[in-house]
DRENFIBA-824025 format. One record per atom (N, C-alpha, C, CB): residue in three letters; x, y negated, z negated. Coordinates in steps of 0.2 Angstrom, whole numbers, padded with zeros to 4 digits, always signed. Glycine has a CB too. Layout:
REM DRENFIBA-824025
alaXYZ;...
***
This chain:
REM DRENFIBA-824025
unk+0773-0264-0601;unk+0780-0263-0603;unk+0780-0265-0611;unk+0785-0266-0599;unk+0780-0260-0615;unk+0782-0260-0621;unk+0790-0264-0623;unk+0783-0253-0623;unk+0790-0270-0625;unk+0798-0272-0626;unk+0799-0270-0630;unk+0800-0276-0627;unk+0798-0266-0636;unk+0801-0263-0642;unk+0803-0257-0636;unk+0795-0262-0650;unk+0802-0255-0632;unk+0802-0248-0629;unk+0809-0250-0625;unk+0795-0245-0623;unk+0807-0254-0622;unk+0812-0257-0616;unk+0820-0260-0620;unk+0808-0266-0612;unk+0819-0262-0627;unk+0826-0263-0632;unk+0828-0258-0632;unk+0825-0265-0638;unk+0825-0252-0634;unk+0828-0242-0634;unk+0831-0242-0629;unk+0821-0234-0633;unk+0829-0242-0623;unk+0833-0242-0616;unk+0839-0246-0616;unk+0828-0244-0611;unk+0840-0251-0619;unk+0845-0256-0616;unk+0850-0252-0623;unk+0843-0266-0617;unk+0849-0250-0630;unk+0851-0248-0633;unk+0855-0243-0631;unk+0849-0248-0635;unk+0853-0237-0628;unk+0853-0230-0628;unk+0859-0233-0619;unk+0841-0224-0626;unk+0858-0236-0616;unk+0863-0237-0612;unk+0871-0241-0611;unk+0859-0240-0608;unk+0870-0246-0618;unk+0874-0249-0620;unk+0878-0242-0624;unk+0872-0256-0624;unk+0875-0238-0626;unk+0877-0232-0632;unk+0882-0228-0626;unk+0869-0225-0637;unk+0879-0226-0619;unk+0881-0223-0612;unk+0887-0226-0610;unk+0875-0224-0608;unk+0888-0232-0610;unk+0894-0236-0609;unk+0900-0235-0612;unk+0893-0241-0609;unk+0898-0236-0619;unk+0902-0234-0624;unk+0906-0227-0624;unk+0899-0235-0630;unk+0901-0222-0626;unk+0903-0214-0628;unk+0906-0214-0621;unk+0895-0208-0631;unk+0902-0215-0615;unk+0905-0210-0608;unk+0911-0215-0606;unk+0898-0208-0600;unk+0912-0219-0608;unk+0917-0227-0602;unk+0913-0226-0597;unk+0928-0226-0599;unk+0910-0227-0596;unk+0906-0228-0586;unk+0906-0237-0588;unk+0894-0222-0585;unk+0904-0239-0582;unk+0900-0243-0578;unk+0894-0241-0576;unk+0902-0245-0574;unk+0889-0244-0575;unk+0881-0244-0575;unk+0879-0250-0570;unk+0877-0246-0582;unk+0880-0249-0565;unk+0877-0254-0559;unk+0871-0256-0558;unk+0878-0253-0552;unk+0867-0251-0559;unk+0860-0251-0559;unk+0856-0244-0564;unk+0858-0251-0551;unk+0850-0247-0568;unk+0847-0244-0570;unk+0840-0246-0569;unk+0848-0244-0574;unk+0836-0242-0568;unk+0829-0245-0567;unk+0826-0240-0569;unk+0827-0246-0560;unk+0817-0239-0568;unk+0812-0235-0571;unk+0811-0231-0566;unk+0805-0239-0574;unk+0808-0227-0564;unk+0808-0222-0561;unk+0801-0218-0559;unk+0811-0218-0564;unk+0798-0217-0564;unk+0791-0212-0565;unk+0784-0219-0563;unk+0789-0209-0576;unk+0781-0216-0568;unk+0773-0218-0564;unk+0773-0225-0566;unk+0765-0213-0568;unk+0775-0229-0571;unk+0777-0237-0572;unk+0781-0240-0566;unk+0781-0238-0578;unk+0785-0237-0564;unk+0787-0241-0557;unk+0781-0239-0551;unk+0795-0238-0555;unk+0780-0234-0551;unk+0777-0231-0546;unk+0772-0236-0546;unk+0775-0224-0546;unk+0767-0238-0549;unk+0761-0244-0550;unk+0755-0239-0552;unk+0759-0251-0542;unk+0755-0235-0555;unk+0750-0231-0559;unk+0749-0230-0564;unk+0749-0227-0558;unk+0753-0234-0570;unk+0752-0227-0577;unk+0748-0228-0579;unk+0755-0225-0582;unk+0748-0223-0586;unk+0742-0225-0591;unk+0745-0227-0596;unk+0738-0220-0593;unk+0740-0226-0600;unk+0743-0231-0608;unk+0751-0227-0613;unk+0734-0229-0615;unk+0749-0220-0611;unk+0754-0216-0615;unk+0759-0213-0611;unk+0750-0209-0619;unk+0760-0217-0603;unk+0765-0214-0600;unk+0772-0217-0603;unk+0764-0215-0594;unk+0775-0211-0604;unk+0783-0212-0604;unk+0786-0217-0600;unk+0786-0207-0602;unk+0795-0218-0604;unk+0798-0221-0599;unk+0803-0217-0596;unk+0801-0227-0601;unk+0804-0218-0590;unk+0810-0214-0587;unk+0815-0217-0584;unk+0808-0210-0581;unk+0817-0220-0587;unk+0825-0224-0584;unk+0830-0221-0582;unk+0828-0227-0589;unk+0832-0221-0577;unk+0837-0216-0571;unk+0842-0223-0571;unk+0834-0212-0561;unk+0848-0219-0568;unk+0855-0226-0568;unk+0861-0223-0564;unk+0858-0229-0578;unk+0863-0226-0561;unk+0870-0225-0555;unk+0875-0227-0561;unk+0870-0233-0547;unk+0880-0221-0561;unk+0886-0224-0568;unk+0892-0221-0562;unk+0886-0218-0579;unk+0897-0225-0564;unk+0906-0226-0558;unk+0910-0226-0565;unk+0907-0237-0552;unk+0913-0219-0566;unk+0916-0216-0572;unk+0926-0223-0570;unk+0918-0203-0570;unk+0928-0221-0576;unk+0934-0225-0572;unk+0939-0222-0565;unk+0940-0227-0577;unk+0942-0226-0563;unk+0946-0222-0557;unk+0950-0216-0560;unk+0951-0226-0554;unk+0954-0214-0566;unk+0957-0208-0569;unk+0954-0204-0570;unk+0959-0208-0574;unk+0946-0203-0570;unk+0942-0199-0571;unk+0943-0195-0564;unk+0936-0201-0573;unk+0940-0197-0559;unk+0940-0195-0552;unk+0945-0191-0549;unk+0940-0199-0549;unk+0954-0194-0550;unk+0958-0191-0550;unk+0962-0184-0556;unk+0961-0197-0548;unk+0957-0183-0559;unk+0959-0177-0563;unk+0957-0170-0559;unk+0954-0177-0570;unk+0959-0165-0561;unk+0959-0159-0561;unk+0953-0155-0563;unk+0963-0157-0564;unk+0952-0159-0568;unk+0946-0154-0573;unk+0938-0161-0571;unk+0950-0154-0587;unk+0937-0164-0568;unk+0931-0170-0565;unk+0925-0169-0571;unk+0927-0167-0557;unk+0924-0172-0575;unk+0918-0173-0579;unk+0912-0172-0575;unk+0918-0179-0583;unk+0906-0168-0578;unk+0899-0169-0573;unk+0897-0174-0571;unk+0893-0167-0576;unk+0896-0174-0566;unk+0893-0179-0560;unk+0886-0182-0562;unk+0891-0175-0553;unk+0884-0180-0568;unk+0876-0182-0572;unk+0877-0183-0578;unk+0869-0177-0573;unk+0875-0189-0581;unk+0874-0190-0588;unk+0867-0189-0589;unk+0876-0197-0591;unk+0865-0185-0597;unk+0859-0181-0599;unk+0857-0184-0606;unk+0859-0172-0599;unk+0854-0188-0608;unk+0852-0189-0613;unk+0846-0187-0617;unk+0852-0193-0613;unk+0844-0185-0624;unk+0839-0180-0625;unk+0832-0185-0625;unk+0841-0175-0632;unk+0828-0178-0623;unk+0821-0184-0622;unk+0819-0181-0627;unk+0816-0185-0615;unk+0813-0188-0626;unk+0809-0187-0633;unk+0802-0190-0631;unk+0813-0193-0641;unk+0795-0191-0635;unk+0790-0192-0633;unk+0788-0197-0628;unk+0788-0193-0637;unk+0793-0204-0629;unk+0794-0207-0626;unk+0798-0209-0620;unk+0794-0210-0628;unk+0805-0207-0622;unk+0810-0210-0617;unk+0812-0203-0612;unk+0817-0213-0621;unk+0815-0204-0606;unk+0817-0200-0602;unk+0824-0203-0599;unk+0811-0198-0598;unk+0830-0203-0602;unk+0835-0207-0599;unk+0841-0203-0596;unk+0837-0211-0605;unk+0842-0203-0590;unk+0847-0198-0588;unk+0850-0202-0583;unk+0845-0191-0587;unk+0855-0202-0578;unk+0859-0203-0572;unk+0863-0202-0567;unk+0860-0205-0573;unk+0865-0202-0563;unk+0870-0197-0557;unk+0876-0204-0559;unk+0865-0196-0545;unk+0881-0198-0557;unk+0889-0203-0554;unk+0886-0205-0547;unk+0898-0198-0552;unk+0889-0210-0545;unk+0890-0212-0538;unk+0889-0210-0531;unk+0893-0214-0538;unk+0893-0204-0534;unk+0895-0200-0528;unk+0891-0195-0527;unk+0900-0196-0529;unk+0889-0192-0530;unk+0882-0188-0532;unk+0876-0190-0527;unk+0880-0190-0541;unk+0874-0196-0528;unk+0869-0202-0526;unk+0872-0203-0521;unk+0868-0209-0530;unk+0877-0205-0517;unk+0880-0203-0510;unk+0879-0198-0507;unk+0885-0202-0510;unk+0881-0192-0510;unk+0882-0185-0505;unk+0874-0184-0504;unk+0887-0178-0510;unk+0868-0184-0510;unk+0863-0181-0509;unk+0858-0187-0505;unk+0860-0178-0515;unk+0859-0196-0505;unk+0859-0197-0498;unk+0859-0196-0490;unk+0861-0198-0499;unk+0865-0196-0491;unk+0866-0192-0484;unk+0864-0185-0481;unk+0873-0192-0483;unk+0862-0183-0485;unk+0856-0175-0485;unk+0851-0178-0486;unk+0857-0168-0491;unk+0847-0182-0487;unk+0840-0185-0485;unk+0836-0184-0492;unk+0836-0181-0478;unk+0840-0184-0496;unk+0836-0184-0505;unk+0832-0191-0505;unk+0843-0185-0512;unk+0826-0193-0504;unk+0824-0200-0507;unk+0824-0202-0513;unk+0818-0201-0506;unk+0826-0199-0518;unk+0827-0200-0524;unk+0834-0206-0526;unk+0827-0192-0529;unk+0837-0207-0523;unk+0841-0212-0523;unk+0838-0218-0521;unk+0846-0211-0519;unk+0836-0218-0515;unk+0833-0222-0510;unk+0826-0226-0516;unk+0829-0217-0503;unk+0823-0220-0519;unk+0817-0226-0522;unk+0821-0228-0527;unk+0810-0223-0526;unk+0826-0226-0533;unk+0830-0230-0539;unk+0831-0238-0534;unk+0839-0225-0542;unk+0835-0238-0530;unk+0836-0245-0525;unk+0830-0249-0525;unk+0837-0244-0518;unk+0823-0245-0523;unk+0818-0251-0523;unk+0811-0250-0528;unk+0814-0251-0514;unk+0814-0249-0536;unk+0812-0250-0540;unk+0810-0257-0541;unk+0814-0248-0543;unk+0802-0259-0543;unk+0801-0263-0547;unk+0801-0264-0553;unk+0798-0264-0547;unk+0805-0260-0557;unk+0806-0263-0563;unk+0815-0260-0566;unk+0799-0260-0569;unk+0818-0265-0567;unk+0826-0266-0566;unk+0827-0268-0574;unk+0829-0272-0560;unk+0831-0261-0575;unk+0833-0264-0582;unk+0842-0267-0583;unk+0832-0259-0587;unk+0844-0266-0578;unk+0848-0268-0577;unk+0854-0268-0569;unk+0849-0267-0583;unk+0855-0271-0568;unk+0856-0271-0561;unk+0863-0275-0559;unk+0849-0274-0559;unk+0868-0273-0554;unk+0873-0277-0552;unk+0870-0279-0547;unk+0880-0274-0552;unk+0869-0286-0544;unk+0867-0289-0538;unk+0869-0288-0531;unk+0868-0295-0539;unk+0877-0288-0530;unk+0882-0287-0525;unk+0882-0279-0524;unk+0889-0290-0527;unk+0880-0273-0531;unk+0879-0267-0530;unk+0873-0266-0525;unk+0878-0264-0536;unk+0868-0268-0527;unk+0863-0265-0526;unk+0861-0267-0520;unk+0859-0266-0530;unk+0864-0272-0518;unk+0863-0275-0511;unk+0867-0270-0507;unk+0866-0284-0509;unk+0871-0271-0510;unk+0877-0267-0503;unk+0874-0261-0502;unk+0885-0264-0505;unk+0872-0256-0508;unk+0870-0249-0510;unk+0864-0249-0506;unk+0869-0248-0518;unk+0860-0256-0506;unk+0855-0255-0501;unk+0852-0255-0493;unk+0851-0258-0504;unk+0858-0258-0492;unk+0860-0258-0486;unk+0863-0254-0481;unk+0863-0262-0486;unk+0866-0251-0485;unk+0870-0243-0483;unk+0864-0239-0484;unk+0879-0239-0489;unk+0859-0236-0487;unk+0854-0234-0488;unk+0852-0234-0481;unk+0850-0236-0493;unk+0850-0240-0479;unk+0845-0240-0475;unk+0849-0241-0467;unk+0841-0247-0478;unk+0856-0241-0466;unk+0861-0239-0461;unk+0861-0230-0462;unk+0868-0243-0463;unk+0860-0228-0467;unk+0863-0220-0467;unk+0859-0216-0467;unk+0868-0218-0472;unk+0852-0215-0470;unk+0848-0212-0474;unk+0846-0210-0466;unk+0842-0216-0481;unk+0844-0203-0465;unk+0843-0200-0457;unk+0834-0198-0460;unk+0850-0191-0454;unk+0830-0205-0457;unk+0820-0204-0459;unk+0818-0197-0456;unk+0815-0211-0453;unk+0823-0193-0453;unk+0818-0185-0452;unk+0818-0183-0458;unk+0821-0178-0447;unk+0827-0186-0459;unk+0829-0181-0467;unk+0825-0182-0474;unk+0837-0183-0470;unk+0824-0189-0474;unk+0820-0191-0478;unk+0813-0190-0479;unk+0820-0194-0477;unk+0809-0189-0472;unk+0801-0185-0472;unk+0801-0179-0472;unk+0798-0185-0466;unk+0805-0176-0471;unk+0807-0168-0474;unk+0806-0167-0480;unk+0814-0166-0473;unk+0808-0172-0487;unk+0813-0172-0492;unk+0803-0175-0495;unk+0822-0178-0491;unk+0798-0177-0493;unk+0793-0179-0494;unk+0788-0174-0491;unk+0792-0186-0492;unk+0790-0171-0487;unk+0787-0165-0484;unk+0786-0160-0490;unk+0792-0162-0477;unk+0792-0160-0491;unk+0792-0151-0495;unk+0790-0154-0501;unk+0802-0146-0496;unk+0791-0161-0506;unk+0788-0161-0511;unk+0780-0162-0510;unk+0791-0165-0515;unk+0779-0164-0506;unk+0773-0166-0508;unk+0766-0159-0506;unk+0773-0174-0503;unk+0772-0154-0501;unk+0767-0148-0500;unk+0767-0142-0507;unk+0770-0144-0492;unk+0775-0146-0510;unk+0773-0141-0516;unk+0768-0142-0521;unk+0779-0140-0520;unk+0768-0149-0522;unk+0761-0153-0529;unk+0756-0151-0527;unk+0760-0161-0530;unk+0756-0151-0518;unk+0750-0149-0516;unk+0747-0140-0519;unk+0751-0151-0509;unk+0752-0135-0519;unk+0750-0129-0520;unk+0748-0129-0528;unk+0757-0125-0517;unk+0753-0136-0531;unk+0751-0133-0538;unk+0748-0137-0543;unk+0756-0130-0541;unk+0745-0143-0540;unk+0742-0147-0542;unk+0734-0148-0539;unk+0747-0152-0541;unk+0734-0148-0533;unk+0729-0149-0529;unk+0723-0141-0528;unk+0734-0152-0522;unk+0727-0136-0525;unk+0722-0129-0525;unk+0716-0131-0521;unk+0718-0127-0534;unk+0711-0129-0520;unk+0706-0129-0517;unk+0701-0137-0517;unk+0703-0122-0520;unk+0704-0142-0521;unk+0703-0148-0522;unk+0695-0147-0526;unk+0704-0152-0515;unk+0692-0141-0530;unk+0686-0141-0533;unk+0688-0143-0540;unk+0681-0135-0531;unk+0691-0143-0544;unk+0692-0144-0550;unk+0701-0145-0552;unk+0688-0138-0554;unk+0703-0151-0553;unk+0707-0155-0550;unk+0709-0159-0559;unk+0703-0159-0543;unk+0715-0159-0561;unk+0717-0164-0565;unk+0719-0170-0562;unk+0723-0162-0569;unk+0713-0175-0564;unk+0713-0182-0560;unk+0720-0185-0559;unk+0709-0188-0565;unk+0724-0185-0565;unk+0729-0188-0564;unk+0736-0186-0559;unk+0729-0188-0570;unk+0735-0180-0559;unk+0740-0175-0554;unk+0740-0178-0547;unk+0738-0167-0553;unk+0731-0181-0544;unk+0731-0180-0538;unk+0735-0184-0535;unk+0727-0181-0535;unk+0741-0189-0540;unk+0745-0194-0537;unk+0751-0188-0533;unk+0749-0201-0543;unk+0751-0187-0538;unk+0759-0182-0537;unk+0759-0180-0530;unk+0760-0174-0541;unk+0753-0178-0527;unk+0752-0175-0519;unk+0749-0183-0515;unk+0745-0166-0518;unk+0748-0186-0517;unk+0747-0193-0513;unk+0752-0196-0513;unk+0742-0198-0515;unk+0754-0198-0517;unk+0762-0203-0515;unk+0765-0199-0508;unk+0770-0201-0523;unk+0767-0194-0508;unk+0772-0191-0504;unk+0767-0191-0497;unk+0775-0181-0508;unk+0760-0190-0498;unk+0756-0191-0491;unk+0757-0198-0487;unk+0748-0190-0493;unk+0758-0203-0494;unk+0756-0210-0494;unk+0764-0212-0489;unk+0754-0214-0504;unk+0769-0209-0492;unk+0777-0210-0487;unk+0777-0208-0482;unk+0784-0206-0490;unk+0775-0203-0481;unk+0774-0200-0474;unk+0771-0202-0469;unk+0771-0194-0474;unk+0762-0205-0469;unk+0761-0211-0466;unk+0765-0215-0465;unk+0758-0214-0469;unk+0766-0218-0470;unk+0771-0223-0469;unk+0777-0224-0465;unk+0774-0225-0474;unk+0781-0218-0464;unk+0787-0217-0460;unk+0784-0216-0451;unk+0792-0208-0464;unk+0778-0212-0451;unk+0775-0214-0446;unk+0774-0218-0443;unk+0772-0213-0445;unk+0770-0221-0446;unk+0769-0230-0444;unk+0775-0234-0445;unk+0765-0235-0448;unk+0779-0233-0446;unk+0789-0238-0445;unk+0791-0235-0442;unk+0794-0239-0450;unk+0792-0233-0436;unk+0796-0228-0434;unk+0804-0231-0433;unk+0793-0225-0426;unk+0806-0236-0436;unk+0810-0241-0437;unk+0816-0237-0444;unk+0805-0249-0440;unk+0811-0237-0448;unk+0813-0238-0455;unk+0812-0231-0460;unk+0807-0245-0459;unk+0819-0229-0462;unk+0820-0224-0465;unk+0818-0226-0474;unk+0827-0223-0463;unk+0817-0232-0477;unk+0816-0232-0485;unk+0809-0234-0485;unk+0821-0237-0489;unk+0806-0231-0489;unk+0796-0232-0490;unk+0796-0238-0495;unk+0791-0224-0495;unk+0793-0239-0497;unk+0790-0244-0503;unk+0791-0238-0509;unk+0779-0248-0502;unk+0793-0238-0514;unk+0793-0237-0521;unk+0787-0235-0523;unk+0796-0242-0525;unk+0783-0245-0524;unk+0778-0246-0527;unk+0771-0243-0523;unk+0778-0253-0528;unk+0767-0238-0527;unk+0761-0235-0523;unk+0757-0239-0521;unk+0756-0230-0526;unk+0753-0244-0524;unk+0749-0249-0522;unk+0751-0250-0515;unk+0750-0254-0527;unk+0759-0254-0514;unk+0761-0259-0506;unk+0762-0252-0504;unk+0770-0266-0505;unk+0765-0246-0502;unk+0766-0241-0499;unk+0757-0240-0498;unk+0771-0236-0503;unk+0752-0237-0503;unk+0745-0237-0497;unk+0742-0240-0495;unk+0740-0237-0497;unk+0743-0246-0495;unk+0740-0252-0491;unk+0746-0256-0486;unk+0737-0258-0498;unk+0751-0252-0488;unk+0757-0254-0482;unk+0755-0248-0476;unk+0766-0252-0485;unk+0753-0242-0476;unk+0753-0238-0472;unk+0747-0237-0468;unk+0756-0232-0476;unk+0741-0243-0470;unk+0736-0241-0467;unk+0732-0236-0465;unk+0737-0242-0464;unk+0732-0234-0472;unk+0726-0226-0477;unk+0720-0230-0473;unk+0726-0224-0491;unk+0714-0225-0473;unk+0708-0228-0473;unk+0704-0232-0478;unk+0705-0224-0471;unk+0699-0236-0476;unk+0696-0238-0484;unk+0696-0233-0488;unk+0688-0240-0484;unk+0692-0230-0487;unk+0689-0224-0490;unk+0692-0224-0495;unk+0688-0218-0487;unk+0699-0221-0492;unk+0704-0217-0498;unk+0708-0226-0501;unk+0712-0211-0491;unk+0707-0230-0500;unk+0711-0235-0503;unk+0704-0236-0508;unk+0715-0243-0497;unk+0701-0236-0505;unk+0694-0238-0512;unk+0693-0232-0517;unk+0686-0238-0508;unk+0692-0227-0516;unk+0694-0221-0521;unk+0701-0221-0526;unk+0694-0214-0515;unk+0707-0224-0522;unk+0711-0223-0526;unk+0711-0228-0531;unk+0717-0222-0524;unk+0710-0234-0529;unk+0710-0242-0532;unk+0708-0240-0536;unk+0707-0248-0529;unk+0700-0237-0538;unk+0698-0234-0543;unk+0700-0229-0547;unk+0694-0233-0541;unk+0705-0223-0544;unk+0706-0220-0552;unk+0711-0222-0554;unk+0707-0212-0553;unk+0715-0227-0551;unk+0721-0232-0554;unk+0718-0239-0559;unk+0725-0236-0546;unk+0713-0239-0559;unk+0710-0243-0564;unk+0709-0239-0569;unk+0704-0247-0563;unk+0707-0234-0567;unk+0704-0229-0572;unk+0710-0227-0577;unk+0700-0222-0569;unk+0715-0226-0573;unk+0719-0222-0576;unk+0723-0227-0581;unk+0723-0219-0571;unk+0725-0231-0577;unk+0727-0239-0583;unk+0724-0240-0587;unk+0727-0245-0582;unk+0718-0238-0590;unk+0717-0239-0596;unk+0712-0233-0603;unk+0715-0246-0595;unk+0715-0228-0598;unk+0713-0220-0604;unk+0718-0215-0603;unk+0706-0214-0603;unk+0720-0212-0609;unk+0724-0208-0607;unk+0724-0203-0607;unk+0727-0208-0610;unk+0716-0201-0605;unk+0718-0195-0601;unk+0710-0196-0595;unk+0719-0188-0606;unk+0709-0193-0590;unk+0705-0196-0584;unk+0702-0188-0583;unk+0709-0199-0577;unk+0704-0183-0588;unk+0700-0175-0585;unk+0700-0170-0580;unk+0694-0175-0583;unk+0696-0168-0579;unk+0697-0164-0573;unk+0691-0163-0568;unk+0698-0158-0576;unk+0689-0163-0563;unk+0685-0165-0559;unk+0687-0164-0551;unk+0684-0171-0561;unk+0682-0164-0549;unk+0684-0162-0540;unk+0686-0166-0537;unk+0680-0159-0535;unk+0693-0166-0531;unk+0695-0170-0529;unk+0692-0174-0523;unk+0700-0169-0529;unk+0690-0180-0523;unk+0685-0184-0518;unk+0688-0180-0509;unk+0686-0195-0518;unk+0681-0179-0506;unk+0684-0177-0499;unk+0691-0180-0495;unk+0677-0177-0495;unk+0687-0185-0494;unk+0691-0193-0489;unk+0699-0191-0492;unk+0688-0204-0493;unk+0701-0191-0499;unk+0708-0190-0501;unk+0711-0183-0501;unk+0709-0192-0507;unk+0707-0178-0502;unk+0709-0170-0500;unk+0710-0172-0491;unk+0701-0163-0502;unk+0708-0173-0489;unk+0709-0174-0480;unk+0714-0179-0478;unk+0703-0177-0476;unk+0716-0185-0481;unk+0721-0188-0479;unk+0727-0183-0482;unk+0721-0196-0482;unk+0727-0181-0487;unk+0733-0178-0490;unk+0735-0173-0486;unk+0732-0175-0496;unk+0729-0169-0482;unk+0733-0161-0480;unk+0734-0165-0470;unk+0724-0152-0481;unk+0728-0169-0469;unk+0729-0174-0464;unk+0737-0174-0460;unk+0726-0182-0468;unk+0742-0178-0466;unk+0746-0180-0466;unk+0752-0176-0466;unk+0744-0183-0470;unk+0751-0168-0471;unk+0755-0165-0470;unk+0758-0161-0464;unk+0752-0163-0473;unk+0749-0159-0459;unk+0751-0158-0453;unk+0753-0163-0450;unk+0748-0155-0450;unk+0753-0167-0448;unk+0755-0175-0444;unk+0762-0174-0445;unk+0753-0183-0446;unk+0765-0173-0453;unk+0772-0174-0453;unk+0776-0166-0451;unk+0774-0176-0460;unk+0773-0161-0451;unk+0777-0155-0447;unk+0776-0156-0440;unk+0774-0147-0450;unk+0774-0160-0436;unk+0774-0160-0430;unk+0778-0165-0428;unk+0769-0161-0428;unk+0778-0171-0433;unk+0782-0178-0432;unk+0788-0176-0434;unk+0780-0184-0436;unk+0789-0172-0440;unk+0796-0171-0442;unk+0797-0164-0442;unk+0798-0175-0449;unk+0799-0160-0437;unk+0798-0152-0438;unk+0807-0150-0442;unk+0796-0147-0427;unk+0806-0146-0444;unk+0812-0144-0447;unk+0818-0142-0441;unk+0809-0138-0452;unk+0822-0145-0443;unk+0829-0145-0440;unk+0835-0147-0442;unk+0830-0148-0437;unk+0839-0142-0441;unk+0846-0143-0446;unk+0849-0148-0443;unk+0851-0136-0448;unk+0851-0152-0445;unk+0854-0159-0444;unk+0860-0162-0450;unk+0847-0164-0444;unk+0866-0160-0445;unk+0875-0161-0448;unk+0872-0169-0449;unk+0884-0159-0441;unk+0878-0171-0457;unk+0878-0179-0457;unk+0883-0181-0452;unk+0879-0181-0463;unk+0881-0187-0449;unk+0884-0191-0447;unk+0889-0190-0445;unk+0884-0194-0448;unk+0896-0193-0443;unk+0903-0194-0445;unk+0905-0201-0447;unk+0907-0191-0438;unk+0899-0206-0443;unk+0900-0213-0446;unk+0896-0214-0452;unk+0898-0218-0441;unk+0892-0211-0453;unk+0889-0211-0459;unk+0891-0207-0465;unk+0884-0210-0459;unk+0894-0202-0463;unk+0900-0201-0471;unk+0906-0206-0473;unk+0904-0194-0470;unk+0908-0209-0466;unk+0915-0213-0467;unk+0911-0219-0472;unk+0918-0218-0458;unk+0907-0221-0469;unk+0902-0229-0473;unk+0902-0227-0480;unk+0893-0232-0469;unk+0899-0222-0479;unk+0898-0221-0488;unk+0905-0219-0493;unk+0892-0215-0489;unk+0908-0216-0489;unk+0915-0214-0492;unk+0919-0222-0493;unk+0921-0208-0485;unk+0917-0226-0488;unk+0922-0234-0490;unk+0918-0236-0496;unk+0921-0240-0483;unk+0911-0235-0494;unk+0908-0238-0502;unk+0910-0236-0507;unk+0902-0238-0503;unk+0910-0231-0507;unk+0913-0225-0514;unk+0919-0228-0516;unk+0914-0215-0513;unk+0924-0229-0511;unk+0930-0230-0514;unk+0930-0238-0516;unk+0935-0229-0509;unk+0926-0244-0513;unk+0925-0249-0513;unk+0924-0250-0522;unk+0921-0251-0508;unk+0918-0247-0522;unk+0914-0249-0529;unk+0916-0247-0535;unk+0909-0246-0530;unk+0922-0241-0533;unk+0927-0237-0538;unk+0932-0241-0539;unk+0929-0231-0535;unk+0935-0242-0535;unk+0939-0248-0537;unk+0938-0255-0540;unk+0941-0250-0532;unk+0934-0258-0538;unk+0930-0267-0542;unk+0926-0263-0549;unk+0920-0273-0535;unk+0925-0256-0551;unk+0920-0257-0556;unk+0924-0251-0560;unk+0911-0256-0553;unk+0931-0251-0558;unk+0935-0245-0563;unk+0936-0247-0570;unk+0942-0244-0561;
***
């Protein structure tokens, strides 16, 4: 982590506070720096939970539900309202779910994030969720991966992560929220050597060039990846599934809870 990079971020968010009035309960990194892979020249992607004041909410005319800030070579800074992060929640978006178990926090309300993460892990419906890893990860697969004979090294994460969660939701049949971090997510989900030893390797590799080429993708990891895919259309077959009724109430109390202490 660059600190001169990481001061832009705190900048560009204190600027967010100001111009929009929000609150910022949490921000964190997002991309391939949290994930535990990048390379030298990866960007930062900082995503952030913002709770407009309570006069906002009750208006007529509701400001967007997203703040967009413009990117540039380096930064990528944007975030959802609360509510937003709520509703697509409870529709089984994992993209909330990972902002919660980022390893790198740039800033963070303690009592938020606990609570926020707690209700995650009470509400988030794990079909909805493997679905939601299902469908991305079969799309990277179509347009990243191909016949696995000539392969941009660095892409094959895009379609392993999502293989790497899906394991993982298998083996927990408990636990609706994955690991964030790829590293404890493959070695959490009990991938074979093979594939932990192949990756371990273009993760070294990739930490330190910025760019890794193009080349075929090792067998063992083309076969966990598609492996994993079918396992999850059988484990989690597609079904339309209404949210909750108690799990809209919980998150409706939180929304109003958090809206209120952080107006």
């Amino acid at each position: 982590m660059d600190l001169a990079v990481v001061a832009r971020i705190e900048a560009r968010l204190a600027d967010i506070r100001r111009d929009h009035q929000v609150a910022i309960p949490l921000a964190i990194e997002s991309g391939s720096r949290a994930w535990g892979f990048p390379s030298p020249d990866s960007d930062y992607d900082c995503r952030f939970v913002f709770v407009r004041p309570l006069v906002h909410y009750l208006s007529l005319w509701q400001p967007r539900d997203v703040i967009e800030t413009p990117m540039d070579a380096v930064l990528d800074v944007n975030g959802w309202d609360l509510g937003k992060a709520l509703k697509l929640l409870l529709k089984g978006n994992a993209v909330i779910v990972e902002w919660l178990t980022s390893p790198i926090i740039y800033g963070a309300d303690a009592a938020f994030c606990a609570e926020f993460l707690d209700l995650a892990r009470g509400v988030a419906d794990r079909h909805m969720i493997a679905r939601h890893y299902l469908h991305m990860g079969e799309d990277q697969r179509r347009r990243h991966v191909g016949d696995g004979r000539i392969v941009a090294q660095k892409k094959i994460f895009y379609a392993l992560r999502p293989a790497a969660a899906l394991r993982w939701l298998r083996h927990n049949p408990e636990e609706a929220v994955a690991p964030m971090h790829f590293p404890t997510l493959l070695h959490g989900c009990d991938a074979p050597p093979s594939v932990i030893e192949i990756v371990d390797d273009l993760m070294a590799r990739k930490a330190v060039t910025r760019e890794l080429g193009e080349g075929p993708l090792p067998e063992p990891v083309l076969a966990f990846i598609d492996n994993e895919f079918i396992e999850a259309q059988k484990v989690f077959p597609r079904l339309h599934q209404a949210v909750v009724p108690e799990h809209r109430r919980r998150a409706e109390a939180f929304f109003q809870k958090t809206i209120g202490q952080l107006r």
